[in-house]
C-alpha positions as a Markdown table, in Angstrom:
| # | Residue | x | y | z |
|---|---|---|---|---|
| 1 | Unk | 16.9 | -5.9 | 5.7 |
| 2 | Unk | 14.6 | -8.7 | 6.6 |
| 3 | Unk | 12.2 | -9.7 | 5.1 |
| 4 | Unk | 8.4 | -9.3 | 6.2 |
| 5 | Unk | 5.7 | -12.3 | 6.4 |
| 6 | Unk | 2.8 | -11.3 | 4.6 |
| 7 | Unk | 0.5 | -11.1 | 7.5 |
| 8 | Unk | 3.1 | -8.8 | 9.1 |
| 9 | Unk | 3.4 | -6.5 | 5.6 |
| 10 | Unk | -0.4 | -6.3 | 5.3 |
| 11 | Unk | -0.4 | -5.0 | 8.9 |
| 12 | Unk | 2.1 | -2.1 | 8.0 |
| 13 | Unk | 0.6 | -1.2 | 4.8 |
| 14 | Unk | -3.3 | -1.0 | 6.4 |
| 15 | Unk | -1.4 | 1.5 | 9.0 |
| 16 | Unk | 0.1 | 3.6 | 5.9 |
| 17 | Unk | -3.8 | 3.4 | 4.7 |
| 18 | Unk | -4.8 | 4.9 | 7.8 |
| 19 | Unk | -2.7 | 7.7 | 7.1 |
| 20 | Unk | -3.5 | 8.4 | 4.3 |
| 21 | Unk | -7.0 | 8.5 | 4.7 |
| 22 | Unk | -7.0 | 10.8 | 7.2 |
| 23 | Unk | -4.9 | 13.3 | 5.1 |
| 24 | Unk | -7.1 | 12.7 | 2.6 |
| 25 | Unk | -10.4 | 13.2 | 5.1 |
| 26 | Unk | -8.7 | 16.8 | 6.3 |
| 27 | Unk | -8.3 | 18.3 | 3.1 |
| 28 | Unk | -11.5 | 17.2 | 1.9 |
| 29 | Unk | -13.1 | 18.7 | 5.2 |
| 30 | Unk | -11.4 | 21.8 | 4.7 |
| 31 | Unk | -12.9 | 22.7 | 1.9 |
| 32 | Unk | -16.2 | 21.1 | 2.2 |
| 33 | Unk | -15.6 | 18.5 | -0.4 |
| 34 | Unk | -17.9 | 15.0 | -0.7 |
| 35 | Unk | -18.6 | 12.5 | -2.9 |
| 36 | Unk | -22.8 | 13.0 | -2.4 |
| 37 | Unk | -24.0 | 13.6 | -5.6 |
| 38 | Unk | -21.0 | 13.5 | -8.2 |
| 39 | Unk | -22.5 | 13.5 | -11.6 |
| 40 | Unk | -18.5 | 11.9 | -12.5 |
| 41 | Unk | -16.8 | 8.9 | -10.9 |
| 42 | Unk | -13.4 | 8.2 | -10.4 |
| 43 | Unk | -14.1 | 4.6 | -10.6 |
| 44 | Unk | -14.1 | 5.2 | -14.4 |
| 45 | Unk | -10.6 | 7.0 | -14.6 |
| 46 | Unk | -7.4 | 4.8 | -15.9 |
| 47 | Unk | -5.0 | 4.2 | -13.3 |
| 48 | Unk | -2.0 | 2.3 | -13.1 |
| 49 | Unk | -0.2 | 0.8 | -9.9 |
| 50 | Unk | 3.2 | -0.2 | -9.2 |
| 51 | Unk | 3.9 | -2.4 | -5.4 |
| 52 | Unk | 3.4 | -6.0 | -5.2 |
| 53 | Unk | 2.4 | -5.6 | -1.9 |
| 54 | Unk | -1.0 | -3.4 | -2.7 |
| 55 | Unk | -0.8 | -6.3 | -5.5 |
| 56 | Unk | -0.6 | -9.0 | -2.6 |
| 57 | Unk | -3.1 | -7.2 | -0.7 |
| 58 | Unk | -5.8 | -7.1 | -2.9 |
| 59 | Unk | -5.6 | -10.2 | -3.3 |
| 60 | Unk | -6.1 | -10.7 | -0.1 |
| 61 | Unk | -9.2 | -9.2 | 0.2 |
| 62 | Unk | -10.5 | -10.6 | -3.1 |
| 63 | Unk | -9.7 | -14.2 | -1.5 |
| 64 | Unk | -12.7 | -13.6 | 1.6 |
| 65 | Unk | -15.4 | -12.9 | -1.0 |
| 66 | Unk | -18.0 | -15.6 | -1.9 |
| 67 | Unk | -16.6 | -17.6 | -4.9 |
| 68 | Unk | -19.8 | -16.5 | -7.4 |
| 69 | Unk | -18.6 | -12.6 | -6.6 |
| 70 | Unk | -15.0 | -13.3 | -7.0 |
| 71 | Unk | -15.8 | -14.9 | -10.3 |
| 72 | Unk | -18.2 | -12.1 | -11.7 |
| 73 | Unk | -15.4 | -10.1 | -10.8 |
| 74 | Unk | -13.1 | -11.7 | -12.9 |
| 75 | Unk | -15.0 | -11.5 | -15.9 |
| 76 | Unk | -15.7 | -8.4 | -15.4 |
| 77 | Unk | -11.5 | -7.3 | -15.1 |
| 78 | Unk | -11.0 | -9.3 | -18.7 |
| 79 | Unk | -14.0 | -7.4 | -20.3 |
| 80 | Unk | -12.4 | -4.2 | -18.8 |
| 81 | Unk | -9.1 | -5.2 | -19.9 |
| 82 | Unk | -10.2 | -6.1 | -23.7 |
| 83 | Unk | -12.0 | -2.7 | -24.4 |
| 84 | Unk | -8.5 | -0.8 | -22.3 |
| 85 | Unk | -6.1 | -2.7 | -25.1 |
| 86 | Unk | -8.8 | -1.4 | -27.2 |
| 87 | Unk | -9.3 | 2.3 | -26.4 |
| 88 | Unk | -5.5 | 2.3 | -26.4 |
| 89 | Unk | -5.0 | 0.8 | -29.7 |
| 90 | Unk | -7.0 | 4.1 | -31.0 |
| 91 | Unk | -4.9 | 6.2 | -29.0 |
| 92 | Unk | -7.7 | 6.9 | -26.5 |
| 93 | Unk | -7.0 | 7.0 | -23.1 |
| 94 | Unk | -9.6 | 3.8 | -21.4 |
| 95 | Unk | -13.0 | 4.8 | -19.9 |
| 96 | Unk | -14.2 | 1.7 | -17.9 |
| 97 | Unk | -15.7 | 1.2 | -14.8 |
| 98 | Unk | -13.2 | -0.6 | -12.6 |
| 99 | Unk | -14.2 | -4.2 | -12.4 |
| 100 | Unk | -14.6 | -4.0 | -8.3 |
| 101 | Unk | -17.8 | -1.7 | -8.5 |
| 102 | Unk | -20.3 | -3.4 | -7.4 |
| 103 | Unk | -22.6 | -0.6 | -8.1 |
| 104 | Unk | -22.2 | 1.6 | -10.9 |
| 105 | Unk | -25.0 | 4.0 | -9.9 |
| 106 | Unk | -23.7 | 4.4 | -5.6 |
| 107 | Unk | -20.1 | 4.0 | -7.2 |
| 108 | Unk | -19.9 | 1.0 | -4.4 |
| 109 | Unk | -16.0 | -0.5 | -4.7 |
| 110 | Unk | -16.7 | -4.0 | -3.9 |
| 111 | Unk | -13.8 | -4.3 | -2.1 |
| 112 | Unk | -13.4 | -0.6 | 0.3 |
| 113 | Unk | -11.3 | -1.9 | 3.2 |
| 114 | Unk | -8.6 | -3.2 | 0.6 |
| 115 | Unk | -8.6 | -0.6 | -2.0 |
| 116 | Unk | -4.8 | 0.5 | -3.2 |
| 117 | Unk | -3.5 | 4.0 | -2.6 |
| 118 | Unk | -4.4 | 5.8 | -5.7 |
| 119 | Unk | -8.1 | 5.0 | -5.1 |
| 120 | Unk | -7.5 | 6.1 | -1.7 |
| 121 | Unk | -6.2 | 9.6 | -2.8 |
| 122 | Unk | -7.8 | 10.4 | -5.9 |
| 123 | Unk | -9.6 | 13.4 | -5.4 |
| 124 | Unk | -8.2 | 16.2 | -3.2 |
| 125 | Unk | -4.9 | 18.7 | -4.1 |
| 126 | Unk | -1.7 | 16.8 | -3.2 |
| 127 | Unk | 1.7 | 16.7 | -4.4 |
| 128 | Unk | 4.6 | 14.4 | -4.6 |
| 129 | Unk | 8.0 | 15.4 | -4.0 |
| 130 | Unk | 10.4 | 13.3 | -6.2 |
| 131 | Unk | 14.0 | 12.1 | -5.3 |
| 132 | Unk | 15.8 | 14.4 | -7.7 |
| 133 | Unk | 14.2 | 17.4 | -6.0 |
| 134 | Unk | 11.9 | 17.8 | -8.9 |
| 135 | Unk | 8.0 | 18.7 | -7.1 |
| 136 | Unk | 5.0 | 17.4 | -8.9 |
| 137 | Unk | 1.4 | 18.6 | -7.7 |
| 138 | Unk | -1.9 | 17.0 | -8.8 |
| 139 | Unk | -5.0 | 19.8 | -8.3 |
| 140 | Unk | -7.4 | 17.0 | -7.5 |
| 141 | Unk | -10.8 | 15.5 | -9.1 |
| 142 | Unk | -12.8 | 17.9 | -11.0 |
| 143 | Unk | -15.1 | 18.5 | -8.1 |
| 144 | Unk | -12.5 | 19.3 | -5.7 |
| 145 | Unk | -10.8 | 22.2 | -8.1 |
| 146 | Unk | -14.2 | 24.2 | -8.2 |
| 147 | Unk | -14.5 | 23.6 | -4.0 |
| 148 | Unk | -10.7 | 24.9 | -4.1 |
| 149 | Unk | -11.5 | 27.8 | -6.3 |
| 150 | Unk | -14.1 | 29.3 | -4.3 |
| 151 | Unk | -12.2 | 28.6 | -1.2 |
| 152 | Unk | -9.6 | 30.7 | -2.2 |
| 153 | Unk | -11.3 | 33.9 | -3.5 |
| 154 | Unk | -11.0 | 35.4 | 0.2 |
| 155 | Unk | -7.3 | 34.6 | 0.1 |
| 156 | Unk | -6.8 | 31.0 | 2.1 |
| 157 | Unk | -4.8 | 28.6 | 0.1 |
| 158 | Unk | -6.4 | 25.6 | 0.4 |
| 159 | Unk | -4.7 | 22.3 | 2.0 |
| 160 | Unk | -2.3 | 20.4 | -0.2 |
| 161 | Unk | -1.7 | 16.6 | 0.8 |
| 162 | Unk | 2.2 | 15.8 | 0.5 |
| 163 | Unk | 2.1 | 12.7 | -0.9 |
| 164 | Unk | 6.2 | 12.2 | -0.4 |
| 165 | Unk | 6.2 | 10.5 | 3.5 |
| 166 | Unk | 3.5 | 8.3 | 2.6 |
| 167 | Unk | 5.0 | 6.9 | -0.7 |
| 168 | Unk | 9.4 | 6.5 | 0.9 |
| 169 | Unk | 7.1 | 4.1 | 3.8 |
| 170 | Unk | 5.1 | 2.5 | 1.0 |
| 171 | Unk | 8.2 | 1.6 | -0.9 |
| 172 | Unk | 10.3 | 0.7 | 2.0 |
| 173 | Unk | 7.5 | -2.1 | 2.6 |
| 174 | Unk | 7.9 | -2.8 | -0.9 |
| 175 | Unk | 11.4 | -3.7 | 0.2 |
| 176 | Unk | 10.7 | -5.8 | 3.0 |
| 177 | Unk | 7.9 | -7.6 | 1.5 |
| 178 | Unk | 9.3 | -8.6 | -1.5 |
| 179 | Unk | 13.1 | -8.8 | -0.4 |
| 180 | Unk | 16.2 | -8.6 | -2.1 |
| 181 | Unk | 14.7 | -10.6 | -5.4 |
| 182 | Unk | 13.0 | -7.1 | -5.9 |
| 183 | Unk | 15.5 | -5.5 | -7.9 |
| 184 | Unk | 15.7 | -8.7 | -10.4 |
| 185 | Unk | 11.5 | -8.7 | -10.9 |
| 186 | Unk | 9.5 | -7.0 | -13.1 |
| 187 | Unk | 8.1 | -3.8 | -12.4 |
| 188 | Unk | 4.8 | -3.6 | -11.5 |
| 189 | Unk | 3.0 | -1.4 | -14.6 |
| 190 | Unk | -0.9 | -2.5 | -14.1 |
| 191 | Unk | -4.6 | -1.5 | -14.2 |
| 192 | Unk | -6.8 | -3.1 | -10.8 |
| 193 | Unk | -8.4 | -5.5 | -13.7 |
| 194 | Unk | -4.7 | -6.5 | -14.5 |
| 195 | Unk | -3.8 | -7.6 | -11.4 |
| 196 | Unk | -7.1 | -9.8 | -11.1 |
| 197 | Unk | -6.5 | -11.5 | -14.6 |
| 198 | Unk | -2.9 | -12.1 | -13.7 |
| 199 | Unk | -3.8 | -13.4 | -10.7 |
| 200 | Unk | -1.9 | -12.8 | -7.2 |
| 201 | Unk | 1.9 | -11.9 | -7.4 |
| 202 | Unk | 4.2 | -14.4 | -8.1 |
| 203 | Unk | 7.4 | -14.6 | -6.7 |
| 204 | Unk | 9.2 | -17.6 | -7.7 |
């Protein structure tokens, strides 16, 4: 398999993006679902994420912002992940805002065009089918499982994302981007403020 340039593997995985968003933008229309108004925000929910590539890519992104943004940003990502080691410690699963909202009030990601796939998916039903067979299905953001309720009490199912397409392509990229040293390198366990303290991917 060869390997991919980066400019090359951020051009695939903004293509994936695509996809996914407009999955995501179906189901949500389906059942009348928007963010307008939210009292919650899933800025504020812990995730974790797993490709260098939406590692690489980030960085990317972070690397066109004005150098005063990029460094409140990084301040912000150790603050976030000093009170996460904190809230963990206690056994509490982390409630911070992600260090890339630029506006906690709007909910405002600071960096939209380059957000990783979780963020991009968050929200509406969708399910994963794993290799073994076994079928895992997430019922989607608060918001969306009232929506889904009431579109279902005259007997429509409502529309369920498969999440299994989109991930085999992500982690074939994986493979190309990274190359054969993948297998010997660390596997990717982090919070968005992780991966800006660390700093981009290193693979040397």
């Amino acid at each position: 398999m060869n390997k991919l340039t980066p400019k090359a593997a951020f051009r695939k995985l903004a293509a994936i993006y695509e996809k996914m968003v407009a999955q995501y933008g179906e189901a949500a229309e389906a059942i009348g679902m928007t963010c307008d108004g939210c009292t919650d925000n899933c800025c504020l929910s812990f995730f974790q994420h797993h490709t260098y590539i939406e590692w690489a890519y980030m960085w990317e992104g972070l690397n066109q912002l004005p150098a005063d943004q990029l460094e409140a940003i990084k301040e912000k990502a150790q603050q976030y992940v000093d009170e996460a080691q904190q809230a963990l410690a206690r056994g509490e699963r982390p409630h911070v805002m992600c260090p890339l909202n630029i506006d906690e009030k709007q909910g405002i990601c600071g960096l939209y065009k380059h957000r990783l796939m979780i963020c991009r998916m968050h929200g509406v039903p969708n399910m994963l089918v794993k290799p073994n067979g076994q079928q895992i299905q997430f019922p989607g953001c608060y918001r969306c499982q009232e929506l889904t309720e009431e579109y279902e009490k005259d007997g429509k199912l409502a529309p369920v994302v498969n999440r299994t397409n989109l991930y085999k392509d992500l982690v074939m990229l994986e493979m190309q981007f990274v190359g054969k040293k993948l297998r010997q390198m660390p596997k990717v366990d982090h919070t968005i403020a992780e991966m800006i303290v660390l700093g981009p991917p290193r693979f040397k």
